[in-house]
Each structure stands twice: as structure tokens, then as C-alpha cells.
C-alpha positions as CSV (number, residue, x, y, z in Angstrom):
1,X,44.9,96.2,96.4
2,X,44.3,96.3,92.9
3,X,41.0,94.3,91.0
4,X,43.2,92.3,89.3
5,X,45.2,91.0,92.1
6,X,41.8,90.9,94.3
7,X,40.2,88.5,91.9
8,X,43.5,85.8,92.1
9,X,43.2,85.9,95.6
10,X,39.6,84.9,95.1
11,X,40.1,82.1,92.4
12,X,42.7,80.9,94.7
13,X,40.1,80.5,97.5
14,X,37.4,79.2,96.1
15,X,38.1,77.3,93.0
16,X,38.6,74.2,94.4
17,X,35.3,74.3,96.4
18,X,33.4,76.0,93.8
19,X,34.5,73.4,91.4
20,X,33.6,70.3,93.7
21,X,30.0,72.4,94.0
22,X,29.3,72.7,90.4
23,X,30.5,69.5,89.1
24,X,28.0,68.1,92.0
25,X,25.5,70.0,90.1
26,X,26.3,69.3,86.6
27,X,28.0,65.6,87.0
28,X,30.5,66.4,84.6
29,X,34.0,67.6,85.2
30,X,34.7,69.3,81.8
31,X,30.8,70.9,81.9
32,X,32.1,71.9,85.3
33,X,35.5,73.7,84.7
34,X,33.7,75.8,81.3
35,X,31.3,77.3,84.5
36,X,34.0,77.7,86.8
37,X,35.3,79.9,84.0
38,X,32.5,81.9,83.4
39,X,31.7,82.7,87.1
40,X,35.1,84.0,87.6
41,X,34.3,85.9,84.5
42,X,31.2,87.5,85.7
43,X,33.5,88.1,89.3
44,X,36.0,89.6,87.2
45,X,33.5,92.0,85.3
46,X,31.0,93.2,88.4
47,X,33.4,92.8,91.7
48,X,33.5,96.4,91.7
49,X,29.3,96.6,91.7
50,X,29.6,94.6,94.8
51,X,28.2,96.4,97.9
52,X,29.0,94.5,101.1
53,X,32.1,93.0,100.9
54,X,31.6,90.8,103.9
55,X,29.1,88.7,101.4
56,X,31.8,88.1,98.8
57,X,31.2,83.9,99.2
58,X,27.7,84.4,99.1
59,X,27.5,86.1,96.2
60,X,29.9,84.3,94.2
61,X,28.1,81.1,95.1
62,X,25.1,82.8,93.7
63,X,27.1,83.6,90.5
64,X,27.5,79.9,90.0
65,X,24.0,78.9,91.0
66,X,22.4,81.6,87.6
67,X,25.5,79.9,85.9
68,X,24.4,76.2,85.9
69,X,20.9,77.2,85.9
70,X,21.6,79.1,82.6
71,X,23.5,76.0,81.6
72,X,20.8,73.8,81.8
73,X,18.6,76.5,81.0
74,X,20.5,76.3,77.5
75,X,20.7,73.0,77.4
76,X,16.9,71.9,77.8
77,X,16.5,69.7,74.2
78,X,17.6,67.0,76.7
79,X,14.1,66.2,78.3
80,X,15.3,64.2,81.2
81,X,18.0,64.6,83.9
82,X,18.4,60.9,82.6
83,X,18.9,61.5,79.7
84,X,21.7,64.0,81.0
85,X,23.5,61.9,82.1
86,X,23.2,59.2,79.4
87,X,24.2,62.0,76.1
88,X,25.4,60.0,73.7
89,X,28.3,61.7,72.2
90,X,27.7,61.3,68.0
91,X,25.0,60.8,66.1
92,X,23.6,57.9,67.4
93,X,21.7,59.8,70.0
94,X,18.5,59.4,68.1
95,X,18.5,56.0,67.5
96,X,19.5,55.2,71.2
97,X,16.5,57.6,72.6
98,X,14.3,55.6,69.8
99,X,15.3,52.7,71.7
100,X,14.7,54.0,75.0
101,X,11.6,55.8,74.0
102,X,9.8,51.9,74.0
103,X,10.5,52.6,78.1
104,X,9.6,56.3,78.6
105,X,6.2,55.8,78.0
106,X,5.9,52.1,80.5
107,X,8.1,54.4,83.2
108,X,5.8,57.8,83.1
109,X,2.7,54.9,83.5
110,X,4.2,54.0,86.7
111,X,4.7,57.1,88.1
112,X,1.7,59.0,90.7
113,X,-0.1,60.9,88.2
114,X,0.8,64.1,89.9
115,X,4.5,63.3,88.9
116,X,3.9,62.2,85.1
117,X,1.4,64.9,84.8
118,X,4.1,67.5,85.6
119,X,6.8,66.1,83.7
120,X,4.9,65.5,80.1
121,X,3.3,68.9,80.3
122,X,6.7,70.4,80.9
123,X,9.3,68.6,78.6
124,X,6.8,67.4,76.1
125,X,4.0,69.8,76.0
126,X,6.6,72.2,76.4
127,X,5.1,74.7,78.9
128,X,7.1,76.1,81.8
129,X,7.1,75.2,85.1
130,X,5.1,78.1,86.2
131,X,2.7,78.1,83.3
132,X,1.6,74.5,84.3
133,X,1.6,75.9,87.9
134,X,-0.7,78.4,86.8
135,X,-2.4,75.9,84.4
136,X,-3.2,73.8,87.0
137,X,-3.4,75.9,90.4
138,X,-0.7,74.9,91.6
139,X,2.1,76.2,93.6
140,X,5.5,76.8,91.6
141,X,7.2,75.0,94.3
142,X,4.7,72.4,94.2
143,X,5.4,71.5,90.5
144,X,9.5,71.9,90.8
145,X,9.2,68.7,93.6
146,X,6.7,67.0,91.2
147,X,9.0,66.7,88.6
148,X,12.0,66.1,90.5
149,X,10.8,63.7,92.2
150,X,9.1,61.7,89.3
151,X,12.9,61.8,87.7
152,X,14.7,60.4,90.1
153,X,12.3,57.5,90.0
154,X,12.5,57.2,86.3
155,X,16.5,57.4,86.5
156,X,16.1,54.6,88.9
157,X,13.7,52.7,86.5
158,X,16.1,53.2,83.7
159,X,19.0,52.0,85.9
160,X,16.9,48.9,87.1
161,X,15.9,48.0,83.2
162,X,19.5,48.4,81.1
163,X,23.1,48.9,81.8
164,X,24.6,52.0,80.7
165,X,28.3,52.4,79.7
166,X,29.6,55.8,79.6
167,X,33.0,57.6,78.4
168,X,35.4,59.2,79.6
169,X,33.5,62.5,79.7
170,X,30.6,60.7,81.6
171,X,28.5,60.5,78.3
172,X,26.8,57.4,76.7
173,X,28.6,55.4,75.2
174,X,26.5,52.3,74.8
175,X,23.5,50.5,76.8
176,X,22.2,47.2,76.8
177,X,19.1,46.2,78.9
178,X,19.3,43.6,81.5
């Protein structure tokens, strides 16, 4: 069997599961489809450096793991998972974080200091996760949960203090608080 036909046999199994995966991941079904691309790209362009054949799901699930970690990787001007999922689509965006910025600072306040700690030092201070780790003697692990954790309590704080109406491609449209 050739490459070529190898490859459609393997879009054909897992796109529809790989898509469901990565638009879990990125929340966004366009956002989603552009990675589905690029893995099956990357499939297309190393299948043949593959060693064990028997680990072909593995592997490609790998592929889209570095994908949407390059993604938001690339994408890491947006501080906040919250903010991800509140972009506002023109150029509004920075009088709509001016608005929310009032909150930011009353929502990291609320948060265990462990949790608002990691997060400024990271997306304001701008340090990596493993330099604050290192910064701070901490394990890398460690830091990763502090920060994830302390944004899914600020997503829930913003959620609790406005209402957020979104597009068609899941992006802000408008907010208003409660």
C-alpha cells in the first residue's frame, strides 16, 4: 500500500475523533479543523519515520497534543483561558479588557495566594512556568495546577459577575455585568 493511500485510510479513521478531541481542547470548531489540518500534515510528512506501527493512534494523538500546545503556545498575548474564550473579534478588544481589567485585579485578590502568585508572575511578569518554578522552588507540576486551578475560579468569577454573548465562532461579541 502506498503512503498516499495509507494516510486516507488514516484521516478516515480518526478525523472524526481527533476532531471531537481537539475542539474539546481548543473550544472552537474552526480553531479546531485548521489543527486537524496541520496534524494530518505532519502524519503526511513523517509516517514513514514512524517505527512501530502498532503505535500509529498513539502517536498521532501526540501529533495533535504539540499541535494545540503550539497553538496556544502561539497564541499567549491572551493572558487568561478566560479571556480565550471571551476574544472579541475587532477592535474593541481593548476597550472591553479595559472594562474587565476593573475585575481582574478584585478576582486575583480572592484567589489562595499560591494561585494568584503563579498566575501574575506568569502572564504578567512574563516568566515561564518553569522559571517561576525555579524562581520559587517549586515543582513544574506544582505551578501548572496552581494556575489552572486559580483560572477556572476566575472563569467562574467572571461568569458569576457579567453575561457574555458570543458569535457564531464562539468569540465575544458583547458583555454586560449582572
Amino acid at each position: 500500500m502506498n503512503n498516499e493511500k495509507s494516510i486516507e485510510i488514516l484521516y478516515e479513521q480518526f478525523r472524526k475523533p481527533l476532531l471531537r478531541y481537539i475542539t474539546y481542547k481548543v473550544n472552537d470548531r474552526y480553531v479546531a479543523e485548521e489543527i486537524l489540518n496541520d496534524v494530518f500534515l505532519k502524519v503526511s510528512n513523517s509516517i514513514s519515520t514512524l517505527e512501530e506501527k502498532t503505535k500509529i493512534q498513539s502517536w498521532i494523538y501526540k501529533i495533535a497534543s504539540n499541535q494545540i500546545i503550539d497553538y496556544y503556545r502561539k497564541h499567549k498575548d491572551i493572558a487568561l483561558d478566560i479571556e480565550e474564550n471571551f476574544i472579541v473579534a475587532n477592535n474593541d478588544a481593548d476597550n472591553v479588557y479595559k472594562e474587565l481589567e476593573c475585575c481582574l485585579s478584585s478576582f486575583l485578590e480572592q484567589l489562595p495566594k499560591q494561585y494568584s502568585d503563579s498566575i501574575k508572575s506568569v502572564y504578567f511578569d512574563e516568566l515561564t512556568q518553569q522559571e517561576y518554578a525555579q524562581k520559587n522552588n517549586l515543582n513544574i507540576s506544582t505551578v501548572k495546577s496552581h494556575i489552572k486551578r486559580g483560572k477556572e475560579s476566575m472563569k467562574i468569577f467572571f461568569e458569576k459577575c457579567c453575561e457574555f454573548e458570543k458569535d457564531k465562532f464562539n468569540n465575544l461579541a458583547d458583555f454586560s455585568k449582572k
